[in-house]
C-alpha positions as CSV (number, residue, x, y, z in Angstrom):
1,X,-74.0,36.9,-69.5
2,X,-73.4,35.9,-65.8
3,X,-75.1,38.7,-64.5
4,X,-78.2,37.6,-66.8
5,X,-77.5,34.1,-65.5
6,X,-78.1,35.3,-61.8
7,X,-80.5,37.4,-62.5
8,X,-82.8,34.8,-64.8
9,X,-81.9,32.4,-61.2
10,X,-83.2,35.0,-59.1
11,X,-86.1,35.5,-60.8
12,X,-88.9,33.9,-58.3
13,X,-87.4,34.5,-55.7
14,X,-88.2,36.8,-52.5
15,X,-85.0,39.1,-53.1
16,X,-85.4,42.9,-53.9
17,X,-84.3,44.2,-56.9
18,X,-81.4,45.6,-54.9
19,X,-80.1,42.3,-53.8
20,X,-80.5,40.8,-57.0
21,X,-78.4,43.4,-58.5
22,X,-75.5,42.8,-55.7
23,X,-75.9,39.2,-56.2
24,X,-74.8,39.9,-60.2
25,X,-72.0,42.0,-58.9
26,X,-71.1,39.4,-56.5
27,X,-71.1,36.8,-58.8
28,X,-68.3,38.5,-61.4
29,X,-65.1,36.8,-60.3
30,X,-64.4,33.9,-61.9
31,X,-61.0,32.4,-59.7
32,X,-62.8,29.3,-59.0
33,X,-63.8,27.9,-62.1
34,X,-60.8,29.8,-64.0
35,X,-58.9,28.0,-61.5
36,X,-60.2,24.2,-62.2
37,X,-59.9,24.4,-65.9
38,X,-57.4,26.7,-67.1
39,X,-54.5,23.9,-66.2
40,X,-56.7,21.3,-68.1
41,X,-55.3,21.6,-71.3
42,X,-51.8,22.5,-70.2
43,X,-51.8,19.2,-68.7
44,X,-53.0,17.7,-71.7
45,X,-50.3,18.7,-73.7
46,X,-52.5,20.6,-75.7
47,X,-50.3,23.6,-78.0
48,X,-52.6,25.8,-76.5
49,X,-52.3,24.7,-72.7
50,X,-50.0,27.3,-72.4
51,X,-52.0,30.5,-73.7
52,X,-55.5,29.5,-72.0
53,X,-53.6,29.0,-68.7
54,X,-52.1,32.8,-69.1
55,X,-55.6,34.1,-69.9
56,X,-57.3,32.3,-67.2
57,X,-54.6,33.4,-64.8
58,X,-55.6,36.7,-66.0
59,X,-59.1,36.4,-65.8
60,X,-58.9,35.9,-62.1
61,X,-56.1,39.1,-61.9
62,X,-59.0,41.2,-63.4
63,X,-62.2,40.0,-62.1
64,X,-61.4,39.0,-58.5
65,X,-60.5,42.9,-57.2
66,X,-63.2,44.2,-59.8
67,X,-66.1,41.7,-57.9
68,X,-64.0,42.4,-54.0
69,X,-64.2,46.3,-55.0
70,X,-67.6,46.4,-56.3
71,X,-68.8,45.0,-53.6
72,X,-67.5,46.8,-51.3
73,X,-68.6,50.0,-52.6
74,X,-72.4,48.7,-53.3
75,X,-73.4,46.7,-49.9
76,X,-74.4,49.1,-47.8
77,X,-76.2,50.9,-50.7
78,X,-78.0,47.7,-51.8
79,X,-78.3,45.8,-49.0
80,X,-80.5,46.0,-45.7
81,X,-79.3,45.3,-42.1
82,X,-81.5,42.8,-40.7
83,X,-81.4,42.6,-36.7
């Protein structure tokens, strides 16, 4: 759904197809936003605060070295040097 998301925001815009598609894969780590809210309902006091802490903290264990990776493999593939 993120990937849609950028690609929906990318739309009308003067980027190649290429770049659009390493903007998706750039786009896949969540830390940030897992980040801000997955405390939230720990500090709440929420019964759940505990578990959707643990999963956000996982989130960003998966999806931070899957984005850092994928990019890394596709940039010179997708993207153009520009002097």
């Amino acid at each position: 759904l993120r990937a849609l998301g950028v690609a929906l925001c990318t739309l009308r815009t003067p980027l190649t197809g290429k770049e659009r598609l390493f903007c998706a894969i750039a786009y896949l780590p969540k830390a940030t936003v897992q980040a801000a809210i997955g405390s939230v309902p720990l500090a709440m006091g929420l019964p759940c605060g505990q578990i959707v802490l643990s999963v956000a903290v996982l989130a960003i264990l998966i999806t931070a070295p899957l984005g850092a990776i994928g990019m890394d493999a596709t940039y010179q593939k997708l993207l153009e040097k520009q002097l």
